[in-house]
Structures are given as structure tokens and as C-alpha cells.
LOTI-639340 format. One record per residue (C-alpha): x, y, z; residue number from 0. Coordinates in pm, whole numbers. Example, Ala and Ser with C-alpha at 12.3 -4.5 7.8 and 13.67 -1.06 7.14 Angstrom:
! LOTI-639340
(fike (1230 -450 780) 0);
(fike (1367 -106 714) 1);
//
This chain:
! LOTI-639340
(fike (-79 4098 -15393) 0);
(fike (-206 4412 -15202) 1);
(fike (-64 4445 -14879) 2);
(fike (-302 4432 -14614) 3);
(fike (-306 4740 -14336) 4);
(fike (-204 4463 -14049) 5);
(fike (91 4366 -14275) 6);
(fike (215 4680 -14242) 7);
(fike (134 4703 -13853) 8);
(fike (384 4392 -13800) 9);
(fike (599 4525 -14059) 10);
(fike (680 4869 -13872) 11);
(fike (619 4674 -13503) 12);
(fike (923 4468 -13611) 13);
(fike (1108 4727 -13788) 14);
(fike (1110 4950 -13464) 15);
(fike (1186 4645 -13266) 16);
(fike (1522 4623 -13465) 17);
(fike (1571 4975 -13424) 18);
(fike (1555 4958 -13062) 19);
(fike (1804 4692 -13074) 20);
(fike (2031 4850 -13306) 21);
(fike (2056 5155 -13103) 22);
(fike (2120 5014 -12759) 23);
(fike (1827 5174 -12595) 24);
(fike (1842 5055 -12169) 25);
(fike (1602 4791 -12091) 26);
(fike (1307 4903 -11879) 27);
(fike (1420 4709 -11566) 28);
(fike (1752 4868 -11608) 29);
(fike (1903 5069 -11333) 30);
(fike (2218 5368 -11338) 31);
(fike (2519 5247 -11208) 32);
(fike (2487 5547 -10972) 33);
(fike (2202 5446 -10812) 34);
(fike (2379 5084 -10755) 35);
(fike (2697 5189 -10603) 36);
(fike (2874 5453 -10431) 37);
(fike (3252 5539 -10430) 38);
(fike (3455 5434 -10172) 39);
(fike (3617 5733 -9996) 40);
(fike (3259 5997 -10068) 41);
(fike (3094 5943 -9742) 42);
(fike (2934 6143 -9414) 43);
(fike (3051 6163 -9092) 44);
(fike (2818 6196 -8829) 45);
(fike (2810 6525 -8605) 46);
(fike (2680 6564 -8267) 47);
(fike (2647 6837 -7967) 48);
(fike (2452 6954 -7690) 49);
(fike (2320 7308 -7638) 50);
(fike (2001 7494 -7503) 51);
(fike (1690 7564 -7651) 52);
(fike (1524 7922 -7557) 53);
(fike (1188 8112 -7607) 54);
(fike (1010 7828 -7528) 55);
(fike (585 7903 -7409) 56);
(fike (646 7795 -7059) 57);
(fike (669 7400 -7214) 58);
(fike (1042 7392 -7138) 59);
(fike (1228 7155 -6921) 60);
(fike (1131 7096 -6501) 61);
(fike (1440 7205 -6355) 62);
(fike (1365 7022 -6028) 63);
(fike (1448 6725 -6249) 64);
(fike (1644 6854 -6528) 65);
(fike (1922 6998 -6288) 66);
(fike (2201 6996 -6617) 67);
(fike (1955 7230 -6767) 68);
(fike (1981 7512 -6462) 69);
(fike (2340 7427 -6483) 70);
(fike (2385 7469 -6870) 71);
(fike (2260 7797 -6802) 72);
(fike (2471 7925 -6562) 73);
(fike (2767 7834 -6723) 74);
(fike (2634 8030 -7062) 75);
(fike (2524 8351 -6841) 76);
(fike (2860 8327 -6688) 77);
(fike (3056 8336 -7007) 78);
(fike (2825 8605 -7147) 79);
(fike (2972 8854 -6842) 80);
(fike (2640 8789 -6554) 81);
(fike (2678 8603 -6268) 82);
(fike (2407 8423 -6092) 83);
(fike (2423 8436 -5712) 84);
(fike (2481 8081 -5565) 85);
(fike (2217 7983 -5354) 86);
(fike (1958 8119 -5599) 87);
(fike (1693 7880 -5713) 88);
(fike (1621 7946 -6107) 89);
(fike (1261 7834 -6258) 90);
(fike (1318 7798 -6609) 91);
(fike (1038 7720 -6819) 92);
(fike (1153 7824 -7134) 93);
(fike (1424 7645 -7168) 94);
(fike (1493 7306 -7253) 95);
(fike (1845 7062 -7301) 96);
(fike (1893 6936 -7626) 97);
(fike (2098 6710 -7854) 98);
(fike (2211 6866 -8213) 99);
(fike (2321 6574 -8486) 100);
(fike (2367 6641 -8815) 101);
(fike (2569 6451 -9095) 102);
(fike (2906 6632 -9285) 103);
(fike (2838 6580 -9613) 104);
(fike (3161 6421 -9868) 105);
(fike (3386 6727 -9991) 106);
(fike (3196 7003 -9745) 107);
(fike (3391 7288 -9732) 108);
(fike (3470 7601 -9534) 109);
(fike (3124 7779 -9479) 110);
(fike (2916 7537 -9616) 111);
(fike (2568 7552 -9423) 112);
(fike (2427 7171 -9365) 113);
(fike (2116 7090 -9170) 114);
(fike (2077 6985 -8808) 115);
(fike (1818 6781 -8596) 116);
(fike (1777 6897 -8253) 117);
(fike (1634 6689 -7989) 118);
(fike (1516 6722 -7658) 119);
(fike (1743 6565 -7377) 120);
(fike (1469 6641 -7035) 121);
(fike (1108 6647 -7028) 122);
(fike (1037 6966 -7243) 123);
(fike (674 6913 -7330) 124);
(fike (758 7082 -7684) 125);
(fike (1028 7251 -7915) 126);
(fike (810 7446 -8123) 127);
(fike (808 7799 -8146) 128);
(fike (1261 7770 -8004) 129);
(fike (1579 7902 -8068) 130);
(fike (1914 7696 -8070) 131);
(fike (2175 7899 -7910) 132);
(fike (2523 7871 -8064) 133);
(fike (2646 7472 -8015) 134);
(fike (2926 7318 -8146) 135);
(fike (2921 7011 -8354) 136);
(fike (3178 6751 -8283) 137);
(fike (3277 6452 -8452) 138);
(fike (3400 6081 -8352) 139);
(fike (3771 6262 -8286) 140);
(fike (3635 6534 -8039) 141);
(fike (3721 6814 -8306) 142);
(fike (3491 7082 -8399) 143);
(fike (3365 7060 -8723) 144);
(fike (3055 7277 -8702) 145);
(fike (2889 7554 -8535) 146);
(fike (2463 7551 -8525) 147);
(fike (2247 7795 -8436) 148);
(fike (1854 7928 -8508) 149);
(fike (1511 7862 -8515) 150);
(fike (1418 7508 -8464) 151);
(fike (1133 7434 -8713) 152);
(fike (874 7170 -8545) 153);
(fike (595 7009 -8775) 154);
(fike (382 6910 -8483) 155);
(fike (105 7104 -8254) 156);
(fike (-80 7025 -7932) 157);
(fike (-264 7227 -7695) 158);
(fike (-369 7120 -7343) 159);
(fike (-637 7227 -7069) 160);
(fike (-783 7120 -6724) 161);
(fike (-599 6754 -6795) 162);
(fike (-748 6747 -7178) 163);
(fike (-440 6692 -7438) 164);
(fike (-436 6691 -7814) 165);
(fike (-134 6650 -7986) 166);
(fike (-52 6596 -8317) 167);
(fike (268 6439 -8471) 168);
(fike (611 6475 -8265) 169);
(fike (704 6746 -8051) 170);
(fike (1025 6732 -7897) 171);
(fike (1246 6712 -8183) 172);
(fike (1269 6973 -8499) 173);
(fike (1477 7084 -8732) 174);
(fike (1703 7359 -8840) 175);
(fike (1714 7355 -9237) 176);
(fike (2098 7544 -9309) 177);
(fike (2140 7524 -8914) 178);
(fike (2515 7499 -8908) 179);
(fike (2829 7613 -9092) 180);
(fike (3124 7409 -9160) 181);
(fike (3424 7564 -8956) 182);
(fike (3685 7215 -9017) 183);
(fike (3656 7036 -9358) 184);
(fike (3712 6641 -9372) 185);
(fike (4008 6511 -9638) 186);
(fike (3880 6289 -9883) 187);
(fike (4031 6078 -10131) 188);
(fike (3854 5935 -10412) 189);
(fike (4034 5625 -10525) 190);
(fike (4424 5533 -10430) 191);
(fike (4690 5616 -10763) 192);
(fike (4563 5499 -11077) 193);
(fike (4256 5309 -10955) 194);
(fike (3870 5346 -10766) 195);
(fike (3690 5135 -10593) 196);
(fike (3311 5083 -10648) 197);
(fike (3125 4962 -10407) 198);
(fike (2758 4765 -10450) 199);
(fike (2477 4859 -10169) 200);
(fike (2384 4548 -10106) 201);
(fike (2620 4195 -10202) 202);
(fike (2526 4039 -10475) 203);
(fike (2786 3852 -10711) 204);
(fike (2535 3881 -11022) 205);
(fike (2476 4257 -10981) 206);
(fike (2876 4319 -10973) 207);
(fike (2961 4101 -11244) 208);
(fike (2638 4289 -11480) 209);
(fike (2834 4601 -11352) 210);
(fike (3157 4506 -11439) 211);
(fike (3030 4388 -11808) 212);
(fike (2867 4719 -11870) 213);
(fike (3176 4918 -11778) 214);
(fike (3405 4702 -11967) 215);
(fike (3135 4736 -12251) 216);
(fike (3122 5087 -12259) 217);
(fike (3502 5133 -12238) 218);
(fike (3770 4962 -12275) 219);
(fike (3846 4584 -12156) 220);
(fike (3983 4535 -11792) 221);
(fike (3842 4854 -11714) 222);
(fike (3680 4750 -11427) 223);
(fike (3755 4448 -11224) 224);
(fike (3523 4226 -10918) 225);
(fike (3702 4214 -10647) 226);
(fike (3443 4023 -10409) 227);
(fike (3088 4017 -10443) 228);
(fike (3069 4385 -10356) 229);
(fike (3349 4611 -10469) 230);
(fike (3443 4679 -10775) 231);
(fike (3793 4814 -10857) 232);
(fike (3818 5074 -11191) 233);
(fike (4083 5168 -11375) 234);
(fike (4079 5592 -11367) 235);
(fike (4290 5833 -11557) 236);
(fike (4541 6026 -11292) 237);
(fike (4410 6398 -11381) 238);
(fike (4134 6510 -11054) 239);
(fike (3978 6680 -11362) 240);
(fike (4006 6388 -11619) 241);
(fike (3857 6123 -11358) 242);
(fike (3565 6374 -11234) 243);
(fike (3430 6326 -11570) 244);
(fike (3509 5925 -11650) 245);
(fike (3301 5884 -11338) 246);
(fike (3021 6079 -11448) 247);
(fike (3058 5897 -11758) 248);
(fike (3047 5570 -11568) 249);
(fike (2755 5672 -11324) 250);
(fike (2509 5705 -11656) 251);
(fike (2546 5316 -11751) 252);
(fike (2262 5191 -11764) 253);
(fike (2284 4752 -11599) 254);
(fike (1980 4549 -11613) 255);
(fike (1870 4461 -11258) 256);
(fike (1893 4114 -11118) 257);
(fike (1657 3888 -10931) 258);
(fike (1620 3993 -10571) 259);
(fike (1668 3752 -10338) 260);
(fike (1310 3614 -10184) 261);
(fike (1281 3867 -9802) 262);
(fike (974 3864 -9545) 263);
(fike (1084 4234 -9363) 264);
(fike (890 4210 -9051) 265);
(fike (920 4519 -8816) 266);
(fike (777 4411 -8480) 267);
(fike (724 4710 -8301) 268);
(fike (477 4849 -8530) 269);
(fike (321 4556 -8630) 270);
(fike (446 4620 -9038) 271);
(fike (515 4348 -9271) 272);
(fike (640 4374 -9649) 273);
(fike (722 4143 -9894) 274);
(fike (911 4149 -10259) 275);
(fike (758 4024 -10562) 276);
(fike (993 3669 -10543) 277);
(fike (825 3523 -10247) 278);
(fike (691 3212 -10260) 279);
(fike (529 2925 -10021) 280);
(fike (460 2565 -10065) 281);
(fike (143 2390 -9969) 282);
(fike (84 2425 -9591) 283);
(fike (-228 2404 -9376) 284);
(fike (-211 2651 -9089) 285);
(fike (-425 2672 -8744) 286);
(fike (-514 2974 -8611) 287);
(fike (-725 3067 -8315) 288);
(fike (-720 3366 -8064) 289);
(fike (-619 3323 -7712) 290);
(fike (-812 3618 -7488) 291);
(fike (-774 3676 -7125) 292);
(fike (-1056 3910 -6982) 293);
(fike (-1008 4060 -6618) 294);
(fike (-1302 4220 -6445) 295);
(fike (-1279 4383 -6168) 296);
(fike (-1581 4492 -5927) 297);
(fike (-1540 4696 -5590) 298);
(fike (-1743 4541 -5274) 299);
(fike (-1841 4773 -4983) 300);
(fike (-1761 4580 -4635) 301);
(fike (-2029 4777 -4415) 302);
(fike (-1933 4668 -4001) 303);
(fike (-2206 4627 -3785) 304);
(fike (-2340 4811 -3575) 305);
(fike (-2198 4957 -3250) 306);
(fike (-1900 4753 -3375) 307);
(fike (-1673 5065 -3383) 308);
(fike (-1526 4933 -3682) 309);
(fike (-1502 5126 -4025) 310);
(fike (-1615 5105 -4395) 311);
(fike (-1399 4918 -4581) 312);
(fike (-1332 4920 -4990) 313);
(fike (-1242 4602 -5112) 314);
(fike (-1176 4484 -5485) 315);
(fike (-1320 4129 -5628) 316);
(fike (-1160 4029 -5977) 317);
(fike (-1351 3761 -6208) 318);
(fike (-1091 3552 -6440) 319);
(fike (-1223 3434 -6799) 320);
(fike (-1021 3322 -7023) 321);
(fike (-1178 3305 -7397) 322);
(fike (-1017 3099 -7704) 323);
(fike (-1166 3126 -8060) 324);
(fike (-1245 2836 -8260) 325);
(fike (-956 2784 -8505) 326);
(fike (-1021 2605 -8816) 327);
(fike (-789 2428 -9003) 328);
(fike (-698 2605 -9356) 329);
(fike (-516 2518 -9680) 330);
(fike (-265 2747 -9774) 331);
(fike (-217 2634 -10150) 332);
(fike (100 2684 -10299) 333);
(fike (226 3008 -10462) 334);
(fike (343 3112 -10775) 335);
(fike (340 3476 -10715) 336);
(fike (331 3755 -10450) 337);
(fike (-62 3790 -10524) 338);
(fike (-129 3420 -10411) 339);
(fike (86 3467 -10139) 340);
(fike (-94 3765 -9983) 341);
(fike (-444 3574 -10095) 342);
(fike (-337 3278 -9877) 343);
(fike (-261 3476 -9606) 344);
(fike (-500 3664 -9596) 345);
(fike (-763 3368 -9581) 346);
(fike (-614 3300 -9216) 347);
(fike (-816 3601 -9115) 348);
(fike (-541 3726 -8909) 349);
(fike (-412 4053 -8804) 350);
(fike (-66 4179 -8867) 351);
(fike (71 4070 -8554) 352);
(fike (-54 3710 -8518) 353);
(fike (103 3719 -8916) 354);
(fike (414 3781 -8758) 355);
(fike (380 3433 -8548) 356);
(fike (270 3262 -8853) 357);
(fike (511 3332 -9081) 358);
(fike (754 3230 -8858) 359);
(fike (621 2884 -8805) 360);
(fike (545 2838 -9186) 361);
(fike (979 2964 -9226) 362);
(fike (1047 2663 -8981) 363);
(fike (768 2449 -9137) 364);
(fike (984 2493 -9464) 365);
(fike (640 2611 -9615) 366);
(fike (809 2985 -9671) 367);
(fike (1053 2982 -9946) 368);
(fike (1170 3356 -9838) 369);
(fike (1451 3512 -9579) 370);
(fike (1239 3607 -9284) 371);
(fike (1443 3917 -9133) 372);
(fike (1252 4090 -8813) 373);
(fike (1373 4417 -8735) 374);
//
């Protein structure tokens, strides 16, 4: 018998199949170990100082109400060798008080440049265009761990005229990209004698015992050990060299991801709401109806008789309506996926913040099989 050319398709289909499997290729769901974890001991520390920006366009600080500004600068003219007469009253427009943060990266060293975020501290209509005189950068001890200085690089613009204002993006905080050197480094310690810990981003027991599995898989067994649902402790060899590259080796492990756990995020101020692929809701029917309250306000002239020596008098009359939309009462069928979900909701006809109230009331309803977190 003639074999037929779809014979051959399945044939090869299955023969590649086995191939795949033979050869241990990672799963397309899988995830790197490095982008799971992080090793305990490798972290930032956080950086923060005041200083003065300068060379401003006149949209610097108000020093009637910024006084630590005027002050700021006295104290920097004074170290510089010129002294300001006391008594003298100093309008600085091109000036403004700012905050400089900026993170110390794991194993900085000596003369390492990092970037810094300068903010303004007084009313400084904008940064753009500054210069960040010489400020040190302090940690949580008080120590100096950094000096930063130069051009603060704004993204935003505005102009203004005859009470007219345009502005686009953010103005009163920039950046310095390589703003600051490292003058103190930070001693860190990867791992304690012959062992490292490993530690998950998030908890989840099924993610650290996949990790653990595909460590011990990929070397030898006991390797790596849970500890609780988040760190992991690893056997490493004792040689700074030796356990450089075992971690790099480890980092490239490839651990197929497991189910997230069902989350509403909810962020209240700006009205956003997101939601992962395992929500689900039961069958629900949900009422929803607009409450409006409408205020108008109309002036009345009082005009006084005449000869009555009295005067013209503005007065205000307000009118009071409240309005309430007809809510009708809709079946929110049960969902199987994130796509029914969002069709449900979006039946309700509501806007992002009356979803906010719902959802709530369908997570006490028991109707939302999902952690609602607000933030």
C-alpha cells in the first residue's frame, strides 16, 4: 500500500513531537528561575538628600513662602567665600528646593555613576531647563553614600500668558541619568558558608516546590531545599568564583508556571481596574442606577425703593434637583472565562468607578470567585 501524503504529515507531526520530548525543550508557559526569584543578600538601598536647583526661567520657588529656600542659599554662598548682608531681602526666582532619591544598586562600587530623581520641595512652577548643585546622598544610617550633581532632564512643557496655562505631562520633578557617583560602597554577602537562599516574589508553595524540582533535576538531589512557601535554600560550592557561575547556571532553568491565584486589582484613585485570566463569577443579578444631584444657582438683584436711602443689593437663589436613573434589573450569567466576565460586566452599562462599587457587592454577594485587593 502507497502511503498517502497525510500519512506522512502525522508521521513527521509525531516524530517531531517525540523529538521535542526527547530533547527537553521548556514548555511555552515556562518561566527562568531568574525572573522568579532573587537572591537574598543582592538588594538596593534607598538614597535620599536635599539640595538647590539653579538656572531656573524665573519659574523657581516664592521665597516669601519658601523661606528654607533663601536660607539654603545663604548657607551655600557662605561656604563658597560671599557673605550676604543680614537684613537683605533676596528675590530668587531661579531657584527652587528640591529632594534627590536615588536607589544603590547590589555590589556598586567606588565611582560607580547611578541615576537620581530630583523633586521639587516649594512651589517651583517647573524644573526644566535646571541644574542640581552638588548634594549629598544619604542612606537609612545618616552616612554618605553618594554625591549628585547636573542637569536635571524634565520630559514635560507648559507655557503660560495673561492667566492662559498649557501644560503638558509633569513638571516639577526630572531626572539626572548618571547623576551621582558612589563615594561609600554597601557590603554584601551572597549566601551564609556553604549555602544561598532563594527567595520567590510572590508566596506560592506550588511555584517553590516546581523550583525546587527543576534544580534538583538539573543537578544533583538535595540541591535545593523549601524552606517555607517562599525561600528556597541551595546548596553552593565555597569558591566566590565557582558559585558566580552555579548561579548563572541555576538562573537559566527553565519551571513551568503555575496557576495564579484568581485577583480583582482595583486602584481607586484613578478609577483603573484589571483582572487575570482565572477570574470567575457565579450567577448574580445586579441593580444599577445613577444617583445625580444638580445645583443651580441664579443671582437676584434687590433694587430699594425710592428715596429709601438704601442700596443695591446682590443676592444668590439656589434650585435643588435631585435626578435618579431608572435601574433595571440584569442577569449576570455565570463565567467560565475572563471574556464572559468582562461581557457581563460590561452589560451593567457602568463606568469604571460605579464598577468599583459593584464588584464589591458581588465579592460580599459571594457572586465573585476572585481576591478583590483596592489599592
Amino acid at each position: 500500500m502507497k502511503p498517502t501524503r497525510c500519512n506522512i504529515r502525522a508521521v513527521l507531526s509525531l516524530a517531531l513531537y517525540a523529538l521535542v520530548l526527547a530533547l527537553g525543550l521548556p514548555d511555552a508557559r515556562a518561566e527562568r528561575i531568574k525572573d522568579l526569584v532573587s537572591v537574598q543578600g543582592a538588594r538596593g538601598n534607598q538614597l535620599i538628600g536635599y539640595g538647590l536647583v539653579v538656572g531656573l526661567d524665573n519659574s523657581g520657588d516664592q521665597t516669601t513662602q519658601t523661606p528654607f529656600t533663601v536660607q539654603s542659599v545663604v548657607n551655600m554662598l557662605s561656604q563658597l567665600g560671599v557673605n550676604v548682608p543680614p537684613g537683605v531681602t533676596m528675590q530668587l526666582k531661579n531657584v527652587a528646593a528640591v529632594m534627590v532619591t536615588s536607589t544603590l544598586p547590589a555590589f556598586a562600587s567606588l565611582g560607580q555613576t547611578i541615576d537620581v530623581t530630583v523633586s521639587s520641595l516649594g512651589n517651583a512652577k517647573s524644573l526644566r531647563g535646571g541644574t542640581l548643585l552638588i548634594s549629598p546622598l544619604k542612606g537609612a544610617d545618616g552616612q554618605i553614600y553618594a554625591m549628585a550633581q547636573g542637569n536635571v532632564a524634565v520630559g514635560g512643557a507648559g507655557a503660560s500668558a495673561n492667566g492662559s496655562k498649557v501644560q503638558i505631562n509633569h513638571l516639577n520633578a526630572g531626572r539626572i541619568p548618571a547623576g551621582a557617583t558612589v563615594e561609600r560602597t554597601v557590603p554584601t554577602q551572597v549566601g551564609q558558608g556553604d549555602f544561598l537562599q532563594l527567595e520567590v516574589n510572590t508566596t506560592d508553595f506550588t511555584t517553590v516546590a516546581r523550583i525546587v524540582d527543576a534544580i534538583n533535576g538539573r543537578t544533583a538531589p538535595g540541591t535545593a531545599q523549601a524552606v517555607d512557601g517562599r525561600v528556597i535554600r541551595v546548596s553552593a560550592p565555597a569558591d566566590a568564583n565557582e558559585r558566580v557561575a552555579f548561579l548563572s547556571r541555576i538562573e537559566s532553568i527553565d519551571v513551568a508556571l503555575a496557576p495564579t491565584m484568581a485577583k480583582v486589582i482595583v486602584n481607586s484613585r484613578t478609577g483603573s481596574i484589571v483582572m487575570n485570566q482565572t477570574v470567575r463569577v457565579e450567577t448574580c443579578a445586579v441593580a444599577h442606577g445613577n444617583l445625580s444631584v444638580v445645583i443651580t444657582t441664579t443671582p437676584v438683584i434687590s433694587q430699594p425703593g425710592a428715596f429709601s436711602l438704601g442700596r443695591t443689593v446682590e443676592a444668590k437663589r439656589s434650585d435643588v434637583q435631585i435626578q435618579q436613573e431608572a435601574g433595571s434589573l440584569i442577569m449576570v450569567p455565570v463565567g467560565v472565562s475572563l471574556a464572559d466576565v468582562v461581557r457581563g460586566l460590561n452589560a451593567l452599562g457602568a463606568n469604571p468607578a460605579d464598577l468599583v462599587s459593584i464588584l464589591q457587592a458581588m465579592k460580599a454577594a459571594g457572586a465573585l470567585r476572585a481576591d478583590l485587593e483596592i489599592i
